[in-house]
C-alpha positions in Angstrom: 17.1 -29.1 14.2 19.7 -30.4 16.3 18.5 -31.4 19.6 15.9 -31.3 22.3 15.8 -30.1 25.6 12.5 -30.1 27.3 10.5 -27.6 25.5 13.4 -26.1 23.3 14.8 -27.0 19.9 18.0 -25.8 19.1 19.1 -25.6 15.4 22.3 -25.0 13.4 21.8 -21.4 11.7 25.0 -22.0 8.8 24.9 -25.4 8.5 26.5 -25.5 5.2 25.7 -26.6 1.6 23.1 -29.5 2.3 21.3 -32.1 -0.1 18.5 -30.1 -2.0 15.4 -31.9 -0.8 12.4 -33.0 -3.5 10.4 -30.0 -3.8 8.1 -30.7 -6.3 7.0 -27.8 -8.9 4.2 -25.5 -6.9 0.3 -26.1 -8.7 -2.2 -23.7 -8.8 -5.4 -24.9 -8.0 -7.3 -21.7 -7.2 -7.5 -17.8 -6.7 -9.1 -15.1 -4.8 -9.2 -11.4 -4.2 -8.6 -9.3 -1.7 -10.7 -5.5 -2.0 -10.2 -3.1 0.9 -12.8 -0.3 1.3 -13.7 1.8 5.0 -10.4 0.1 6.6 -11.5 -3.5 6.0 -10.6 -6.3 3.4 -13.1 -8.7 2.0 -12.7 -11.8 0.1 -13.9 -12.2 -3.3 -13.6 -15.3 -5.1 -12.4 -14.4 -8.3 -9.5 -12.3 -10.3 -10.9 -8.7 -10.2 -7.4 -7.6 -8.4 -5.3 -9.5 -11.2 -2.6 -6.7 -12.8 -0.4 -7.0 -15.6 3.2 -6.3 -16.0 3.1 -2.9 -18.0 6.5 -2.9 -20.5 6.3 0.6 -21.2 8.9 1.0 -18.5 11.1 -1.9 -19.4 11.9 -0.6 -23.1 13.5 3.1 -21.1 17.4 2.6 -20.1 16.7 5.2 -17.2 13.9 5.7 -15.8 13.0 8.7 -13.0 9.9 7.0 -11.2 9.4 9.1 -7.9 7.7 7.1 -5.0 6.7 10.0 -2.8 4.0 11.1 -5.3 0.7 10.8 -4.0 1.9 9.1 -0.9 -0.2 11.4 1.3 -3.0 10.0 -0.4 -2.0 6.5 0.0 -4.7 4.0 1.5 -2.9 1.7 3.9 -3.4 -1.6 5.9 -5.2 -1.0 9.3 -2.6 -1.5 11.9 -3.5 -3.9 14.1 -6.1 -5.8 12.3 -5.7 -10.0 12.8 -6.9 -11.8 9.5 -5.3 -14.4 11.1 -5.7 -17.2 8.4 -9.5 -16.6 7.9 -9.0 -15.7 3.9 -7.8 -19.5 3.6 -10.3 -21.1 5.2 -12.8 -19.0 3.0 -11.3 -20.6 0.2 -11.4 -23.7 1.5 -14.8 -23.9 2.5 -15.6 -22.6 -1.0 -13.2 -25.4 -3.0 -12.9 -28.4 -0.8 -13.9 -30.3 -3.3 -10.3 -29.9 -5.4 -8.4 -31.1 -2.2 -10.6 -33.7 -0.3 -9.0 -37.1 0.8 -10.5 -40.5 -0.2 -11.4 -41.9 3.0 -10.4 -45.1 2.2 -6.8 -45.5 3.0 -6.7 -42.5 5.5 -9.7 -42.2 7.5 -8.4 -39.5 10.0 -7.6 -36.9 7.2 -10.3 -35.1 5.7 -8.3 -33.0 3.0 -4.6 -34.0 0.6 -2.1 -31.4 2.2 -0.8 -32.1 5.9 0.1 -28.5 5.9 -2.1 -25.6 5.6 -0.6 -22.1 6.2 0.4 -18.7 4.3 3.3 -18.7 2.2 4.8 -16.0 4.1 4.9 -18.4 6.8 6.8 -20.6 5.5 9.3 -17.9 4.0 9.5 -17.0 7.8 10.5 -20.7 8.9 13.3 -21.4 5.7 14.9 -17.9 5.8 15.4 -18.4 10.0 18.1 -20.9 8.9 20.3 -17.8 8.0 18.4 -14.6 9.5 18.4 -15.1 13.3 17.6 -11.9 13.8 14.4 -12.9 12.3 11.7 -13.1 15.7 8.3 -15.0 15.3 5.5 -16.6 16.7 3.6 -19.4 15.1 0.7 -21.4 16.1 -0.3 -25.0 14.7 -3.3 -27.2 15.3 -4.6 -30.4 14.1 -8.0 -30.2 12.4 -9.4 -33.5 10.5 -6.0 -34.9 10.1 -4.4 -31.8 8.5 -2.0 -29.2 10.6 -3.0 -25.6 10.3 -0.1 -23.0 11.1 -1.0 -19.2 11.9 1.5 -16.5 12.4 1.3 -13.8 15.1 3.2 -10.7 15.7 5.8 -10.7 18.5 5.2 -7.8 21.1 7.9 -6.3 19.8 6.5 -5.9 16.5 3.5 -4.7 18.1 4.8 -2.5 19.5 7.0 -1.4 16.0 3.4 -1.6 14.1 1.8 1.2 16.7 4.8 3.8 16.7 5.9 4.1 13.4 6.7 6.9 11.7 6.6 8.8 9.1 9.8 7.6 7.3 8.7 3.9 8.6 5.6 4.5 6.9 6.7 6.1 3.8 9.5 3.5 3.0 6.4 0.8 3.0 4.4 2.4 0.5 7.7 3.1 -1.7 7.2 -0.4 -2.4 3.6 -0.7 -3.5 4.2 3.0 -5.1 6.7 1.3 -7.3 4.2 -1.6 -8.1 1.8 1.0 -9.5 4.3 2.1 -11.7 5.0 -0.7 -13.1 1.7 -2.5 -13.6 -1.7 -1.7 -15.5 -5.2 -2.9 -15.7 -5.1 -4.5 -19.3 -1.7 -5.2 -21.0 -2.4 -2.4 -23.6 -3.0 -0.4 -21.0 -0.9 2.4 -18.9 -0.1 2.5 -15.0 -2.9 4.5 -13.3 -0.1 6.4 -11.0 -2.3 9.5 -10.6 -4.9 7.1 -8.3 -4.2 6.5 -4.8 -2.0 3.6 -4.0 -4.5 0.9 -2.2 -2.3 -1.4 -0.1 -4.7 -3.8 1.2 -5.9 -4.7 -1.9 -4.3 -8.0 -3.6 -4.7 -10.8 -5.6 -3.5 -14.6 -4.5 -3.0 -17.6 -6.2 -3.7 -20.9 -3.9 -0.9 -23.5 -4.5 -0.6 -27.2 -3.7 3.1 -28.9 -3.7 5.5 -31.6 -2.0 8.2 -31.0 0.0 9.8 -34.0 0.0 7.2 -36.5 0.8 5.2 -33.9 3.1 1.8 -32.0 1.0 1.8 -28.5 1.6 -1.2 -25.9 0.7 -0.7 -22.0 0.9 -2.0 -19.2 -0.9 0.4 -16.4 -2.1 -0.1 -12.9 -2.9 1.0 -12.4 -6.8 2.0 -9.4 -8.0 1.5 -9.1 -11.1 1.1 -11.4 -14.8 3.2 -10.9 -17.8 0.6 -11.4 -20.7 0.2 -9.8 -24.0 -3.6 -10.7 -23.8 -6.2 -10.1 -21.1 -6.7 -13.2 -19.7 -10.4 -14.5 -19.3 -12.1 -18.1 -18.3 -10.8 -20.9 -19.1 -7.7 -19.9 -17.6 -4.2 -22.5 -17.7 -3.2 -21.1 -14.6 0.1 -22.9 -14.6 1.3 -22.0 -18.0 0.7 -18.2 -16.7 3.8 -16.4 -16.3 3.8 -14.5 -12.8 6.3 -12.0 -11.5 7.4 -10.3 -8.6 8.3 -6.6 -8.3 10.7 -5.5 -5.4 12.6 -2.0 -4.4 16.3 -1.5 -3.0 19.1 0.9 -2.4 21.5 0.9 -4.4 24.7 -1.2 -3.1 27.6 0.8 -2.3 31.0 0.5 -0.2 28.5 1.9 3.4 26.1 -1.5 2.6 25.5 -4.0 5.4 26.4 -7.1 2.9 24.3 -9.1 5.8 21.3 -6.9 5.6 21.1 -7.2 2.2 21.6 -10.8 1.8 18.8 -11.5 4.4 16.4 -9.3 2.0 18.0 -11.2 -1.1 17.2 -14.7 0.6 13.9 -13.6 1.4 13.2 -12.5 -2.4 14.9 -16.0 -3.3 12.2 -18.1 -1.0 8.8 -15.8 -1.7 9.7 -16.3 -5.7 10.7 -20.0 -5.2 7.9 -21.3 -3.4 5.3 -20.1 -6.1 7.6 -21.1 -9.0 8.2 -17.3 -10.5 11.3 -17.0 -12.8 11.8 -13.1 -12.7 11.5 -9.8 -10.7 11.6 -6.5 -11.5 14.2 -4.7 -9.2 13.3 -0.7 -8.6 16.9 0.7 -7.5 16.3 4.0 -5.5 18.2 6.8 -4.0 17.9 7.8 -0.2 15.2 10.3 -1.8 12.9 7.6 -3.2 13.5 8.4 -7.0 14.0 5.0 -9.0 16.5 5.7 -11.7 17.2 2.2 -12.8 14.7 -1.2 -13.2 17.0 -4.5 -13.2 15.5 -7.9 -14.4 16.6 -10.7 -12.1 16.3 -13.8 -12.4 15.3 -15.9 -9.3 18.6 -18.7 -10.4 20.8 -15.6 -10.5 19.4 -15.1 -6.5 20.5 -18.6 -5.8 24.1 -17.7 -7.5 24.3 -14.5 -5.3 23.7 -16.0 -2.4 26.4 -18.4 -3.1 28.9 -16.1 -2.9 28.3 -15.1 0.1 28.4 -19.0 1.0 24.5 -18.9 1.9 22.9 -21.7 0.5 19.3 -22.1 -0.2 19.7 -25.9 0.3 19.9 -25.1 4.0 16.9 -23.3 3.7 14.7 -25.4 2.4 16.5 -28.7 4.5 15.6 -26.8 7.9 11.7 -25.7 6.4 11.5 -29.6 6.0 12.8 -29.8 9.3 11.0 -27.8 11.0 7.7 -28.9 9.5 8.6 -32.9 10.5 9.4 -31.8 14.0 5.8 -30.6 14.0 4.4 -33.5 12.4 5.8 -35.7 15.6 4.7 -32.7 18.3 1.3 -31.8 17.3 -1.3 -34.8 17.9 -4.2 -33.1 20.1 -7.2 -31.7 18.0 -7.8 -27.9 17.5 -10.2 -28.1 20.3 -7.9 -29.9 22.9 -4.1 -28.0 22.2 -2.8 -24.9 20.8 1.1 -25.8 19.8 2.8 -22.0 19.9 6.3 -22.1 18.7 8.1 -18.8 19.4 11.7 -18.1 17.6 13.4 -15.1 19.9 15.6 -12.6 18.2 18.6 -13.6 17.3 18.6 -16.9 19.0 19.4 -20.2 17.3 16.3 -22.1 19.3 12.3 -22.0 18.4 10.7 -22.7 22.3 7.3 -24.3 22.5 4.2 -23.7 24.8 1.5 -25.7 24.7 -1.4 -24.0 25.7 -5.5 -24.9 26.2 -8.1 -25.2 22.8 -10.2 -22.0 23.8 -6.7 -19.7 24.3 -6.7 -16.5 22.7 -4.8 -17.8 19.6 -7.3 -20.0 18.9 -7.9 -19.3 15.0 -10.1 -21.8 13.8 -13.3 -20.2 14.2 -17.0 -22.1 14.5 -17.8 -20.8 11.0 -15.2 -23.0 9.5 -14.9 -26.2 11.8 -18.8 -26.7 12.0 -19.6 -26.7 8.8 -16.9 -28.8 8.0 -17.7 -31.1 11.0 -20.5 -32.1 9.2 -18.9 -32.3 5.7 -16.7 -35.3 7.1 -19.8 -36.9 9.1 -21.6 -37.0 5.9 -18.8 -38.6 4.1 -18.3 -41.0 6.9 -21.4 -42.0 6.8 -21.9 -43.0 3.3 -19.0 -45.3 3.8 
């Protein structure tokens, strides 16, 4: 981020190979599920949604996996619905305990990480260093010490969510289709491809790291685990072996090399910032048939990128950015300032509006800050 003027920061979008900052190896410290029934998702504190990585499929050269089947029958998100960050502070209220502060030598903070947000979030903020065409709205308060950051759709994606169609819809569920496919309930077991596809149902991981000298906390939606055993309590979850599953075109002469590389450097940041090694590649014809399933690794990503002289030093140099120019802007509480920074479409500049507590993207709700209000009173007064 280069300079100010009033309430606009402008930043370099190919800044060139940078120094990697620290980014210290992501910890798990908890888990929860996501189960979607009637239109609506509910948390669940435990592993129910976990899924394993079925290698029936990786021991076939070709494979003919067609994605349209059952896709009729497929049970999607509800447009339109704001979780906001509500699954996180869930989790929190739940597991405070794991991430409190001492008092001691900071009084003001009540929990470890500065940063509390999704990790799609701050995929969104690293990957804007190269895909500008990227638009998005986040919002940050200060609660207790710690800065919260929610996402919102633009109206323009609103708008895209509410008139999709059919072939916008169906080449979303190729995606989770191909998941199915390629994951089971037990490791012995096979893919259940003859259910219904349920996209709102998930399984996330909550991760704690360092970004230089900054404490971050976001939960991350895992795909699936690559065990030969079924995994019960006790769990390690850090000697667990996590990986992603993704679906592409095939490259050919006709690809938009940009395009791609903004989906490659997205692939590159979701698998970094949870520490995954390896993803499972669907390639696909225009028809939705996967004939091929490439292991990549998420180094081989980094080489890739590369070549096409994207580095993902810049990316996570301008996430660290990004996050210390919010460290010196936000300083009202929750209930006094909402801080919304707005990235426009392909624009090199993320604008900031600083609107009232009670504003409609408020997003810490009474159910979390009032309980919690009395948390810290409690352990201030024992001091």
């Amino acid at each position: 981020m280069t300079s100010q003027n009033n309430s606009t920061w402008w930043f370099d979008c190919n800044q060139g190979k940078q120094e990697r900052p620290k980014f210290e190896k992501p910890n798990i410290i908890g888990y929860f599920s996501l189960n979607m029934q009637g239109g609506k998702r509910d948390y669940v504190g435990d592993y129910s949604q976990l899924v394993y990585l079925s290698k029936c499929m990786l021991r076939k050269r070709k494979v003919h996996l067609n994605l349209n089947n059952g896709l009729d029958k497929a049970i999607r998100k509800p447009v339109g619905k704001d979780e906001r960050i509500d699954f996180i502070l869930t989790w929190i209220l739940s597991n405070y305990n794991k991430i409190t502060l001492d008092p001691q030598p900071e009084p003001s903070r009540w929990l470890k990480p500065e940063f509390i947000c999704y990790r799609g979030t701050l995929t969104k903020i690293a990957t804007s260093n190269y895909d500008d065409s990227l638009a998005w709205i986040l919002c940050a308060v200060k609660f207790h010490g710690t800065i919260y950051i929610c996402a919102y759709d633009t109206e323009e994606q609103k708008h895209e969510q509410l008139n999709q169609t059919p072939n916008d819809l169906k080449f979303t569920s190729y995606g989770f289709k191909f998941e199915q496919y390629m994951t089971a309930d037990h490791p012995k077991s096979m893919p259940r491809t003859y259910e219904p596809v349920n996209e709102g149902s998930e399984f996330s991981c909550v991760y704690t790291t360092k970004l230089n000298d900054m404490q971050l906390l976001y939960p991350a939606e895992m795909d699936a685990v690559d065990s030969d055993v079924l995994l019960e309590e006790p769990i390690d979850w850090n000697k667990i072996n996590f990986v992603e599953f993704k679906t592409s075109k095939e490259l050919n002469r006709n690809t938009n090399l940009e395009y791609w590389y903004r989906k490659v450097i997205r692939w590159w940041c979701q698998s970094y910032l949870v520490g995954v090694r390896d993803l499972f590649c669907g390639n696909r014809s225009h028809k939705g048939i996967v004939y091929r399933v490439d292991k990549k690794s998420v180094q081989s990503l980094e080489h890739d990128l590369r070549e096409y002289n994207w580095y993902v030093e810049d990316c996570l140099k301008f996430c660290e950015q990004f996050l210390n120019h919010l460290k010196t802007v936000v300083k009202q509480d929750h209930d006094k300032c909402i801080y919304k920074f707005y990235k426009p479409t392909n624009r090199r500049q993320v604008e900031l509006e600083i609107l009232p507590g009670d504003s409609e993207l408020a997003f810490l709700p009474d159910w979390f800050t009032d309980p919690v209000n009395k948390i810290v009173t409690s352990r201030d007064n024992s001091f």
